[in-house]
C-alpha positions in Angstrom: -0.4 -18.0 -5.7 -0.8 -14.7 -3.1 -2.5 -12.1 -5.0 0.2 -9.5 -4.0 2.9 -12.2 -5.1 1.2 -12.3 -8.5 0.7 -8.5 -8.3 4.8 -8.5 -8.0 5.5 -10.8 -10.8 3.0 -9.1 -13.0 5.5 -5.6 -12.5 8.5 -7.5 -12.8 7.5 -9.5 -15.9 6.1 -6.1 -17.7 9.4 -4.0 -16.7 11.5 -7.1 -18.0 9.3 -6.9 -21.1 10.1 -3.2 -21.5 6.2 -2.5 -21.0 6.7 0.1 -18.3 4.9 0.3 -15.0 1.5 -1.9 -14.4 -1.3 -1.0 -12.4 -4.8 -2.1 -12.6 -8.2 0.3 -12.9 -10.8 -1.4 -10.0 -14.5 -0.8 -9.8 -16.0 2.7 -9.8 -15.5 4.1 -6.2 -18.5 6.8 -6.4 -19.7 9.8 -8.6 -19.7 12.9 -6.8 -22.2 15.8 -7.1 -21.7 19.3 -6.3 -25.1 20.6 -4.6 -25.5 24.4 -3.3 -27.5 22.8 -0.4 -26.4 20.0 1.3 -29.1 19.4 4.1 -31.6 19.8 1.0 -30.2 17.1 -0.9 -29.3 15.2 2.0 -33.0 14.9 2.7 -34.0 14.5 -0.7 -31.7 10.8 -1.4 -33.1 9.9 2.0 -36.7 10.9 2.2 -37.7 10.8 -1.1 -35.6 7.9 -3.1 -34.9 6.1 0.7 -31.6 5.8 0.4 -28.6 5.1 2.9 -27.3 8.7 3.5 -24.4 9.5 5.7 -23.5 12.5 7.8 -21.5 15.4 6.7 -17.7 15.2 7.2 -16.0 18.5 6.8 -12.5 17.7 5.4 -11.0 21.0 5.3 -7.6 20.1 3.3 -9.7 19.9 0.7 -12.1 22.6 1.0 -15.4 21.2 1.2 -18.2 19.2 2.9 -19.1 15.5 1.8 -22.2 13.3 2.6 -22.1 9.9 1.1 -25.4 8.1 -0.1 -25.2 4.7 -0.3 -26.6 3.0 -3.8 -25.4 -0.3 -3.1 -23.1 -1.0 -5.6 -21.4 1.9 -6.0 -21.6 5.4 -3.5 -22.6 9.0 -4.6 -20.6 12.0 -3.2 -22.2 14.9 -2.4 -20.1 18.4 -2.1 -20.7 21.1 -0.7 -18.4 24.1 -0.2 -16.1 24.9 2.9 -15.8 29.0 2.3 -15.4 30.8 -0.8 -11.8 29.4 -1.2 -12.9 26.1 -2.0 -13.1 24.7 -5.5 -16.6 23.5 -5.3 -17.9 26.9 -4.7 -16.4 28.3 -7.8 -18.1 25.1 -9.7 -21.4 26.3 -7.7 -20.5 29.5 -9.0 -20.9 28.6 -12.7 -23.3 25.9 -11.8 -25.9 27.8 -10.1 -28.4 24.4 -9.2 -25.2 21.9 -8.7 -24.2 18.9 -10.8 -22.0 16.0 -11.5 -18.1 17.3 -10.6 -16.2 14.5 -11.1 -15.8 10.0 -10.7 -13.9 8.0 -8.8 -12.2 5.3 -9.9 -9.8 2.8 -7.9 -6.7 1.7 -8.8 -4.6 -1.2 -7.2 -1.4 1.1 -7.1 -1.9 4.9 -7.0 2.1 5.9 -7.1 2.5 3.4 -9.9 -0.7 5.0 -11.7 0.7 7.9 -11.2 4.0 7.9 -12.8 2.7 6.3 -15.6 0.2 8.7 -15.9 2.8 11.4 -15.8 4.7 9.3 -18.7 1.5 9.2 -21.0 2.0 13.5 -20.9 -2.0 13.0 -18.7 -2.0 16.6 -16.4 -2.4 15.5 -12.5 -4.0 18.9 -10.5 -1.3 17.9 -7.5 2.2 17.4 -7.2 1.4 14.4 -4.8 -1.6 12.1 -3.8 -3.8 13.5 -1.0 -6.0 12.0 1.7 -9.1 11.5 0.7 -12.5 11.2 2.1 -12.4 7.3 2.5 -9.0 7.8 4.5 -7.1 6.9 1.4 -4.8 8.4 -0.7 -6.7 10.2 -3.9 -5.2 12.1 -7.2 -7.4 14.2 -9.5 -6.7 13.8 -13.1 -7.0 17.4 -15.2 -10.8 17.2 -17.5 -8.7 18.2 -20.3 -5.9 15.0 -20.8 -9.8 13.0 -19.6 -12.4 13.9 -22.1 -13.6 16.8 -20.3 -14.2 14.5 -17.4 -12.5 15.1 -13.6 -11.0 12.0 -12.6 -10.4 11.2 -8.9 -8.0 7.8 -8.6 -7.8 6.6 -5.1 -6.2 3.6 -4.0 -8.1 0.2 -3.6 
């Protein structure tokens, strides 16, 4: 059977069933990492550890600066602040020498995630999904409904 066939009966069978909306958690997108300097970190998962390190891609909508470094399996994000507006620089702010700000995780539906989400009384930090640095759409979960962890869904 086509996977998005099966994906289709899988909804229809659980809303049948009274089971409410179905979407799927996928593999662990990336962690990112606030750092207060991004060339210096940049230079210290390539030169040092000799990893695959990308270029930085300001995405103003969301107020900061990202570099991916490639770890195979998974991807690490590093943030860096876009002016004193942006989010990461009041996590800077309270985290003087950086640190983990929040994982990725993929999902197979976001707007289904999402609504269930919404149902299960979990706080999402926007009223809609954004585009995120992989071109996709992305929703942050609050730390508070996540066991004091940020989670960032984007879609698969």
């Amino acid at each position: 059977m086509l996977p998005k066939m099966a994906r289709v009966l899988k909804v229809a069978a659980a809303s049948a069933a009274g089971a409410g909306p179905v979407w799927n958690l996928g593999r662990l997108n990336h962690v990112a990492v606030a750092v207060p300097d991004l060339e210096k970190a940049r230079a210290f998962y390539k030169n040092v550890l000799g990893a695959e390190v990308g270029e930085p891609v300001p995405l103003p909508e969301h107020g900061v600066s990202v570099v991916f470094v490639n770890l195979g399996n998974t991807k690490m994000e590093l943030l860096h602040p876009l002016g004193s507006d942006s989010p990461i620089a009041g996590f800077l702010k309270k985290n003087k020498a950086g640190g983990m700000h929040h994982v990725c995780i993929e999902v197979d539906n976001i707007n289904v995630a999402v609504m269930d989400l919404k149902e299960k009384k979990i706080r999402i930090l926007s009223e809609e999904a954004k585009i995120g640095a992989h071109g996709k759409p992305v929703i942050f979960l609050h730390p508070s409904d996540c066991g004091g962890v940020l989670v960032e869904l984007e879609q698969a």
